[in-house]
C-alpha positions as CSV (number, residue, x, y, z in Angstrom):
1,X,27.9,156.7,145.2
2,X,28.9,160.3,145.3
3,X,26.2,163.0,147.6
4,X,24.5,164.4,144.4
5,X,22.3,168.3,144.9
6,X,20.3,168.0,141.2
7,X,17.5,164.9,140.3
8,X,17.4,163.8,137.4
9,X,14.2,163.4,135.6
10,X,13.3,163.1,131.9
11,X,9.8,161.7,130.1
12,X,9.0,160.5,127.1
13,X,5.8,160.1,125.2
14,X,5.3,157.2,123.0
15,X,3.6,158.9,120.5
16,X,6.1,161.5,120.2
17,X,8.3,161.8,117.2
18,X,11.3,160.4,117.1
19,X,10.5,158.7,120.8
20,X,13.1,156.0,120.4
21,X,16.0,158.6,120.1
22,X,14.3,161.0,122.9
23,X,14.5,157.9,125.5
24,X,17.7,156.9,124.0
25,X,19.1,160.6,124.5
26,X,17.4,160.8,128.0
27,X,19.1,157.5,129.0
28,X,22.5,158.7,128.1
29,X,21.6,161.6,129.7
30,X,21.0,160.2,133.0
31,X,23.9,157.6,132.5
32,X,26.2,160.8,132.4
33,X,24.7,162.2,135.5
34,X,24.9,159.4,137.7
35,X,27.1,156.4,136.7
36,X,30.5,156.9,139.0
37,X,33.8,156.3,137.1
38,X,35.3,153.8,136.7
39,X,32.4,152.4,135.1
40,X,29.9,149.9,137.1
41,X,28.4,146.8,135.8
42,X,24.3,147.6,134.1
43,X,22.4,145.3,135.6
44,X,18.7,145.4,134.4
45,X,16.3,144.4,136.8
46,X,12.3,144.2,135.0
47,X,10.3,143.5,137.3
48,X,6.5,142.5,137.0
49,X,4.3,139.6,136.0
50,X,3.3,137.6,132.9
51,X,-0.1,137.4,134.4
52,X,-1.5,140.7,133.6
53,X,-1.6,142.3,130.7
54,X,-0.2,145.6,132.3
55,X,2.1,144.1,134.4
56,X,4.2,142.3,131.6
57,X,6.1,145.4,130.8
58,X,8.7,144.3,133.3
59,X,9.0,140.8,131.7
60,X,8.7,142.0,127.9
61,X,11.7,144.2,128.1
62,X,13.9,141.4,129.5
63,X,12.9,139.7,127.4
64,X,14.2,141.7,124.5
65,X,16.8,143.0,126.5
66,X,17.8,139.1,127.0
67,X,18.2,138.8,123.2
68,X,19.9,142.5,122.5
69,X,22.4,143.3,125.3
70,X,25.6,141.7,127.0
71,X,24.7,142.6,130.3
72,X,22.9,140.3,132.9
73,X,19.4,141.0,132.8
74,X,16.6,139.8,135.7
75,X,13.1,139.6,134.6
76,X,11.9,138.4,131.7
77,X,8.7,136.1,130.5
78,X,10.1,133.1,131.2
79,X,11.6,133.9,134.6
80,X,9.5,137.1,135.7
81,X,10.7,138.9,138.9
82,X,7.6,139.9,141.1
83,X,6.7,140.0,144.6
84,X,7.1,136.6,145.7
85,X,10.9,136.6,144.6
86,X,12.1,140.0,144.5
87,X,14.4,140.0,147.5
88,X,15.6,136.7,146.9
89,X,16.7,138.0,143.6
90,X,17.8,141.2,145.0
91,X,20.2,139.7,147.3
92,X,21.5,137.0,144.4
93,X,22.4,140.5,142.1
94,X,24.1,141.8,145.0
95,X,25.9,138.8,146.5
96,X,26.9,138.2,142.6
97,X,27.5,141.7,141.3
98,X,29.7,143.8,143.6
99,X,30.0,146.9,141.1
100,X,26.3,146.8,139.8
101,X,24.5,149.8,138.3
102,X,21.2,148.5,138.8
103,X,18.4,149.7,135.7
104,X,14.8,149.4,137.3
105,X,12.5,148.9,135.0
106,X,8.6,148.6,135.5
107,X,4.7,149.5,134.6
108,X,2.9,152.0,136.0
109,X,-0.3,154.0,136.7
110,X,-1.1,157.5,136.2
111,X,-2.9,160.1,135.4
112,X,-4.9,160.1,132.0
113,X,-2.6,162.5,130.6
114,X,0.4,160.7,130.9
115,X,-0.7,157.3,130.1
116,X,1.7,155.8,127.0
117,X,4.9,157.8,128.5
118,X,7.8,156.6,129.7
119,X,9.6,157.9,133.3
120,X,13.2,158.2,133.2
121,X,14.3,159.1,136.9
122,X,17.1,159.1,139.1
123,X,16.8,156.8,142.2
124,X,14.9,153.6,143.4
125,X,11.9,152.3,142.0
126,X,9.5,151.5,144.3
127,X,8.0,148.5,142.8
128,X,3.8,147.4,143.9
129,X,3.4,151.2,145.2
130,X,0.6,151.0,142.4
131,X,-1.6,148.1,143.7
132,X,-0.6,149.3,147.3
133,X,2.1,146.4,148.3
134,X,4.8,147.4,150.5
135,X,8.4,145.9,148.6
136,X,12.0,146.7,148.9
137,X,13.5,150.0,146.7
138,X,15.1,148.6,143.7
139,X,18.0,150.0,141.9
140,X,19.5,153.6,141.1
141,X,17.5,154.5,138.0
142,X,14.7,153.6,137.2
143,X,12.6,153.4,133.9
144,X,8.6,153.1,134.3
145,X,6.2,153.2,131.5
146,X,2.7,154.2,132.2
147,X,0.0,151.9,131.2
148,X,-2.7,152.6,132.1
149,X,-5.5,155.2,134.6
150,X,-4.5,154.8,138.7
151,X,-6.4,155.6,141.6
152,X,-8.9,153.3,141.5
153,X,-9.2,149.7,141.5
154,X,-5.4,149.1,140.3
155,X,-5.7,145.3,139.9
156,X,-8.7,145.9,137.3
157,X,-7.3,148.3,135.6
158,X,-3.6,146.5,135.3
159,X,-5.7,143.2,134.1
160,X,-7.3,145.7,131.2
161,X,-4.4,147.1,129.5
162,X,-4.1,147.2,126.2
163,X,-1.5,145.0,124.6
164,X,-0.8,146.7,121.9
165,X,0.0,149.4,124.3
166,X,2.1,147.2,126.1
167,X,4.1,145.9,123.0
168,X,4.9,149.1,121.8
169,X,6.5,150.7,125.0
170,X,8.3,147.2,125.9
171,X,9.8,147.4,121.9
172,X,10.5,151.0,122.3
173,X,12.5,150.5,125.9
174,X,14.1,147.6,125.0
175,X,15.4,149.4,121.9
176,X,16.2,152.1,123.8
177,X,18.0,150.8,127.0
178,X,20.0,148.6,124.5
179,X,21.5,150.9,122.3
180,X,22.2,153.5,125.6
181,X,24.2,150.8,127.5
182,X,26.2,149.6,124.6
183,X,27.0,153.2,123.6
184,X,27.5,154.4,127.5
185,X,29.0,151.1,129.0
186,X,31.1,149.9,126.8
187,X,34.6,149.9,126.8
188,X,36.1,152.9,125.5
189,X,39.4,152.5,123.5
């Protein structure tokens, strides 16, 4: 991809008005600033576990995303991407996607203020940072909603999430990265 001098960075708060079409604009946005021409393949990659409450963000957007978008999509609740298999599915995306855009998308943890927002950013996620695990940089965007309090005891915390919380951001990102992608990726007549 092309040396870049700007970083792109855009959050959203669920409770906003109008939240859907912020994160939908702010995706766009970013899709303009950083997808190279002629247009790559979106690959979403929603990484986390369905074994923790705040941790299932990952999975409950591919899941959606599974149901709403043409493009491949790793990580949902029946076939969660995690620690124990995110290389070996890193290297399958690459090995089967030689023009991928790769869409990051994850929980985290933050501070109280920003709890129920969602991080578009420019650049690799850094997935486990959270609960202190040392894993590969994934993908050239990334979108993170924050679940929940960090800084102390991350497991707990992640295991004490609300769900409601969690099923509202994974509705409103699916939405979201959905309608962006289709608008932004495809094929212009």
């Amino acid at each position: 991809m092309k040396e870049r001098t700007c970083t792109f960075q855009a959050r959203v708060y669920l409770e906003e008005r109008y939240s859907l079409y912020l994160l939908q604009t702010a995706l766009l946005d970013c899709f303009h600033e950083l997808v190279p021409s002629p247009l790559p393949e979106p690959i979403f990659l929603c990484i986390g576990s369905d074994r923790s409450t705040g941790d299932s963000l990952g999975p409950l957007v591919g899941a959606r995303l599974k149901k709403s978008t043409p493009f491949s999509v790793y990580g949902n609740l029946s076939s969660p991407v995690h620690a124990s298999n995110l290389e070996e599915k890193l290297y399958h995306i690459h090995k089967n996607h030689t023009r991928a855009f790769i869409i990051a998308v994850d929980a985290g943890l933050g501070p109280t203020h920003k709890v129920g927002s969602i991080l578009v950013k420019e650049g690799p996620l850094y997935p486990g940072t959270g609960v202190n695990k040392k894993l590969p940089p994934v993908g050239h965007m990334q979108v993170t909603g924050l679940v929940n309090v960090g800084g102390f005891s991350e497991y707990m915390v992640l295991q004490s999430t609300r769900l409601h919380l969690v099923m509202e951001m994974a509705q409103v990102m699916g939405r979201a990265l959905s309608s962006a992608t289709r608008i932004y990726f495809s094929p212009r007549g």
